[in-house]
N, C-alpha and C positions, 0 to 999 in steps of 0.2 A: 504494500500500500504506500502510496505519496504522502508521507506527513505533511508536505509542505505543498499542497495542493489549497486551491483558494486563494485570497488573496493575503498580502502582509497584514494587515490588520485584522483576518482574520486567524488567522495565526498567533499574534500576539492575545485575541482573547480568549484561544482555547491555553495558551498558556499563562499558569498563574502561580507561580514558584513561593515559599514563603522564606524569607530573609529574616535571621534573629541576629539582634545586631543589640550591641554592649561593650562599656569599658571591658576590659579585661579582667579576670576571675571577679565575673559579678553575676555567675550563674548561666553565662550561653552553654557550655559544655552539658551541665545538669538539662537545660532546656531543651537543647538538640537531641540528647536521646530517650531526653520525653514524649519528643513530638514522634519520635521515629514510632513507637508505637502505635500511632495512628496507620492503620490499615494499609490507605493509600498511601501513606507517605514517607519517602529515605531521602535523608538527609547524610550523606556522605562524610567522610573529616575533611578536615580545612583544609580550603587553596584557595587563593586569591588570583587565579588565573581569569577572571571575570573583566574583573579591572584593566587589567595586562594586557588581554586581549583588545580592551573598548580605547586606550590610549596608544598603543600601537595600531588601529586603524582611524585614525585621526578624528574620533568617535562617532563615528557613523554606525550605526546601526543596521542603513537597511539597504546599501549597496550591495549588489552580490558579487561574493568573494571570489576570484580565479581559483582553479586549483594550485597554484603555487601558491598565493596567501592560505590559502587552508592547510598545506600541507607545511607551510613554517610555522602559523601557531601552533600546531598539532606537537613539530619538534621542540617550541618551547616549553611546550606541557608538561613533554617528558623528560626534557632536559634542564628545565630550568633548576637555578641551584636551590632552591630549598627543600628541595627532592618531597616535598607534601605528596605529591598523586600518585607516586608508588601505593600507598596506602588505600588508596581504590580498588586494587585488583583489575584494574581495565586494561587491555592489550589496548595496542594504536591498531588490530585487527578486528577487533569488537568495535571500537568508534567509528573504522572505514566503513564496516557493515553496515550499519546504522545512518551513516553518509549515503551511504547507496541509494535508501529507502526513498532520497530527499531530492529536489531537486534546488537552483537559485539558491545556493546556499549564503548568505546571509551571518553577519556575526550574531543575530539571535537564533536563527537555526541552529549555528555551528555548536554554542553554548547547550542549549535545548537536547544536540546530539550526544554529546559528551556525556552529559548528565544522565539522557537514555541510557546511553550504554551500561552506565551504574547500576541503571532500575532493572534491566535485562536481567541480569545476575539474582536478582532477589525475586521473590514469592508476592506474587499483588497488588504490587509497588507501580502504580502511574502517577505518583504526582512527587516531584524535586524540591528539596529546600538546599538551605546554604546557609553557613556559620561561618562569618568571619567577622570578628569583635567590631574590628575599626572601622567597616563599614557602615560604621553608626555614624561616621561623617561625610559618607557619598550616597545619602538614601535617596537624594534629589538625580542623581547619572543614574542609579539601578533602577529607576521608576521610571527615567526615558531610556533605558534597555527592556525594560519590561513594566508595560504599562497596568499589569494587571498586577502586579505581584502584589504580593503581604509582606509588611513588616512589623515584627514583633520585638520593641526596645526591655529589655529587661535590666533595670535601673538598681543598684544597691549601693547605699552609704561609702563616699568613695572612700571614708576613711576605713570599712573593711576592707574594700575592694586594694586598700592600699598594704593591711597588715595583713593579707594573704598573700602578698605579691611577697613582701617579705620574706615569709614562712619559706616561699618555694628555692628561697638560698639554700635550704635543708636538704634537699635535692638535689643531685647533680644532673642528670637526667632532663629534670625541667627547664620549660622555659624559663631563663634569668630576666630580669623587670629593672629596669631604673632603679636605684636606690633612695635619689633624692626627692623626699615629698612635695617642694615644689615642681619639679618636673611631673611624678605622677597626679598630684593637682590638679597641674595644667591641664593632665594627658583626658581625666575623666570629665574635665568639666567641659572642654571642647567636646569629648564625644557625647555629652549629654546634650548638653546645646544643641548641637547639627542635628541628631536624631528629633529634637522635642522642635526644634524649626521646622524640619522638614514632617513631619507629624503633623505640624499646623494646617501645610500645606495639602496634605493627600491624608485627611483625617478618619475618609472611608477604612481607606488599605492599612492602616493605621492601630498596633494597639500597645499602649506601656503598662509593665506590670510590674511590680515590686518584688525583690529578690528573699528581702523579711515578712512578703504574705504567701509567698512560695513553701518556705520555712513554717510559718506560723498556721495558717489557716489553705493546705494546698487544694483542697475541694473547693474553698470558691472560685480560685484560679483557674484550675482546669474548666469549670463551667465558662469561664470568660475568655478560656483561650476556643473553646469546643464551639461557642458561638462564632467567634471571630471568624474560625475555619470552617466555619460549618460540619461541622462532626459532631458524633455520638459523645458526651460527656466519659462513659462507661472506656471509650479506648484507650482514654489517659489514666487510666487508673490500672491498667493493666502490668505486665511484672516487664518494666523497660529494661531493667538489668540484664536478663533473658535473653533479651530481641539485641541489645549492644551486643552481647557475644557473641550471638546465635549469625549475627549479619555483617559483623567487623563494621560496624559505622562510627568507630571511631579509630582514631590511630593507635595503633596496639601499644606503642608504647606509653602510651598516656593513661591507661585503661586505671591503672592501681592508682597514681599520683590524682586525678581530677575526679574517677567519678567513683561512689559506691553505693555499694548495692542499699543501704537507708540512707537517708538524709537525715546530716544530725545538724539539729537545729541548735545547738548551742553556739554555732560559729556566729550567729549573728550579729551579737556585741563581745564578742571579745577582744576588740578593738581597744575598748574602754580601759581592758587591760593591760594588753601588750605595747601602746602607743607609749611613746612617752610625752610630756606635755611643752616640749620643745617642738617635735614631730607632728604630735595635734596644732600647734598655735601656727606653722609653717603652713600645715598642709588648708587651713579653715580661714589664713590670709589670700589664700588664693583662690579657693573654692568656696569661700564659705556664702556669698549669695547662690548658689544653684544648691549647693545643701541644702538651704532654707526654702527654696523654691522648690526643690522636689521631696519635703516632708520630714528633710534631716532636721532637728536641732543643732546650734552650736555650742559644743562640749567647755567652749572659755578655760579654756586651761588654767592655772596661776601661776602667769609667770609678773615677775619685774618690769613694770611700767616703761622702763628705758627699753628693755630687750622686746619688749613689742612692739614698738616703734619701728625699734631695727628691723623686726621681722616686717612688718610693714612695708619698710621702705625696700625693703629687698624684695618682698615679694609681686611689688610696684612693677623693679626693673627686671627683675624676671620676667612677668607679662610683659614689659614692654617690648624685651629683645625675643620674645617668641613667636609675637606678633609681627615683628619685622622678619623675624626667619621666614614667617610661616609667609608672607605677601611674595617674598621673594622666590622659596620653594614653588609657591602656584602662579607667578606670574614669567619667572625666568628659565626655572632651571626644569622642571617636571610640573607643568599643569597639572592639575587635578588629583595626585595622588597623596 
């Protein structure tokens, strides 16, 4: 059969991918193989070959690709260095097949096919998600890649999301994170920002949910994720621990370090703990209105009247020089990424 039969746009509305998108360790891992439980739907482990693809074709969408452009993204796929898509199990023989099916192939066909090829391998599986944290700041490019899609922002306190990043020094295995709390500050409150903007914008496709009501109360969650998606409440509640091993959807070697089989809800404020109040007053100089915006309090540490100033003023020119990186990152050196 011709998936790509009909017109582009209608193409794009039988495609409707869900994208979960978050600071980093603020619950996308836990979420991705939540969702995977849903019937229809595999969510593969991460790769940011999305992006890759849509800035190396000067972001066009709906030009159709020669076979030599198809056939050098393909090689980037598999060659690019962060070696992420080994962890799919997909031959470049399983994607060509799946190419075949198609014609006018297109960079959202091309993506679409890819993904197929994923779902091919699995038991029931027609509908694609994608988890990649940082794309919580290009929800507005993946919405004109794919018009129909969902995006699901899952939000958590970034001063935990900041003393797990911590933790993952315990580890050698893991991903390493910034050390410095103004840097991760920065890193969570821009990715809140661009998500809850672009949320304002496409409020349908749109839904945030809290990483301490996940924790706290997960049945009302799952009902508001079950609307969202249109599914059966009953699928999320099913044994996802299972379905991750049973399906490798996530990167094996991640499996121990990020996800387990209960969710222990005590991680939520231990924060409160482990910070110390030098660490608190740095990272809530620079985050701290989006903390208050999206339902944190702020913890006011005690520190020395002088030394908050300091911190103040430093965490002044830290935003300032980031902002200047970040103008010149998107306006000179790499658009959009």
């Amino acid at each position: 059969m011709d998936k790509s039969a009909g017109t582009s746009d209608d193409f794009a509305k039988r495609l409707s991918p869900v994208f979960i998108v978050g600071c980093p360790r603020s619950g996308t891992t836990l979420l991705q193989v939540k969702l995977s439980a849903i019937e229809e739907l595999a969510i593969p482990p991460e790769d940011d070959f999305i992006l890759r693809f849509y800035y190396k074709l000067k972001q066009d969408c709906e030009r159709i690709l020669t076979d030599q452009e198809v056939n050098h993204l393909i090689d980037d796929l598999f060659y690019h260095d962060n070696g992420t898509f080994s962890q799919w199990h997909v031959s470049r023989e399983q994607i060509n097949q799946e190419l075949a099916t198609r014609k006018d192939i297109t960079l959202r066909q091309l993506i679409d096919a890819i993904y197929q090829a994923f779902l091919n391998r699995l038991e029931n599986k027609q509908r694609w998600g994608c988890k990649v944290p940082y794309f919580a700041a290009h929800i507005e490019t993946l919405q004109h890649i794919f018009p129909f899609a969902k995006f699901i922002h899952i939000v958590r306190d970034g001063r935990a999301a900041y003393q797990s990043m911590l933790e993952r020094e315990q580890h050698p295995d893991a991903r390493q994170y910034p050390k410095s709390p103004f840097n991760i500050a920065w890193q969570w409150q821009r990715f809140v920002n661009s998500a809850e903007s672009a949320g304002q914008k496409f409020s349908p496709q749109f839904l945030r949910i809290h990483y301490e009501n996940l924790l706290a109360d997960a049945d009302a969650v799952y009902a508001q994720l079950a609307t969202f998606l249109d599914v059966k409440v009953s699928q999320l509640t099913q044994d996802y621990y299972q379905n991750l091993l049973d399906n490798q959807l996530i990167r094996q070697d991640n499996i121990a370090l990020y996800v387990k089989p209960k969710i222990d809800a005590s991680k939520a404020q231990r924060w409160q703990k482990h910070l110390s109040p030098y660490q608190l007053a740095c990272f809530e100089a620079v985050a701290g209105n989006t903390l208050q915006h999206m339902g944190y309090p702020l913890s006011k540490p005690p520190i020395f009247m002088l030394r908050q100033w300091t911190i103040r003023a430093l965490a002044q020119g830290y935003l300032s020089l980031r902002s200047c990186k970040q103008w010149l990152r998107n306006t000179l050196l790499q658009p959009g990424i």
